[in-house]
C-alpha positions, -999 to +999 in steps of 0.1 A: -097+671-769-066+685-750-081+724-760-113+709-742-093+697-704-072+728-708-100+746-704-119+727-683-088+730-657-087+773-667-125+768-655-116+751-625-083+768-614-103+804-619-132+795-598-105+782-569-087+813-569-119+833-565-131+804-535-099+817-521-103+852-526-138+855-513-124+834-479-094+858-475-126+881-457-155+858-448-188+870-444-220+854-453-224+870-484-193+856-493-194+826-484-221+820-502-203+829-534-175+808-519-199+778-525-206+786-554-173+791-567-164+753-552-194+742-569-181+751-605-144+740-598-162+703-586-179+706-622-153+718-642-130+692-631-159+666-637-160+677-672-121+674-675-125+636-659-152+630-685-129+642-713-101+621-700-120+591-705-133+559-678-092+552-669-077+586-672-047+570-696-052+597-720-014+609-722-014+627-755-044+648-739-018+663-710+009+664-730-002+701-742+022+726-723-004+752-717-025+722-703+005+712-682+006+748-668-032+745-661-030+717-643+001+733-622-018+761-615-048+740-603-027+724-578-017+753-566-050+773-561-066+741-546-037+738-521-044+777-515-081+772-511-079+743-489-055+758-462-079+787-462-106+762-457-088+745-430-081+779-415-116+793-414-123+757-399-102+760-371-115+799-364-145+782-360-137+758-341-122+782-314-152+803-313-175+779-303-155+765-279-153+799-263-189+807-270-201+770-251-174+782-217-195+818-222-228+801-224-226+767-211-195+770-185-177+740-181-179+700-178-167+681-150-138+672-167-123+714-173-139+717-213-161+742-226-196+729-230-202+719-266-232+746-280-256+731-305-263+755-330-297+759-349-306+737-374-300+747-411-312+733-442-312+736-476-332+728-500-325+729-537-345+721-567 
């Protein structure tokens, strides 16, 4: 059992280091694979949940030192990713607001009109 959530947290901790990785220089391409990096921490770490059992109370499974290093190591590529995250966020946020005073000038009250971008949907089967 604890071999199983150590390696469900490797998984997860690998795929977050490449999420972070791939945003270090983000371009579509990228980001995509960004996605799906997030996508297999989320199930990795859904795995290691399941493997825990319902309430989690599973204290002889974390008591493993290498799973105790994993789960270390987790926390710290997830803090990585996420600032990252918040970073590109923020980027993005700036842009648009110069992109809506470059297109869309100014309200009355001295902001940068707001700029609705294209729709975008995904569809997955």
């Amino acid at each position: 059992m604890s071999g199983e959530i150590c390696g469900a947290l490797r998984r997860a901790r690998l795929a977050l280091i490449e999420a972070g990785d791939l945003l270090r220089s983000p371009r579509p391409a990228r980001l995509e694979r960004c996605e799906a990096a997030l996508g297999l921490a989320v199930r990795e770490l859904t795995a290691c949940k399941a493997a825990l059992g319902d309430g989690g109370n599973r204290p002889d499974a974390l008591a493993c030192p290498e799973t105790l290093a994993e789960a270390r190591g987790l926390k710290t590529a997830l803090e990585r990713a996420s600032r990252l995250l918040d970073s590109a966020a923020d980027h993005h946020r700036r842009w648009s607001r110069v992109l809506g005073a470059l297109v869309g000038g100014y309200t009355a009250q001295g902001e940068a009109a707001a700029v609705t971008p294209p729709s975008r949907t995904i569809l997955r089967g």
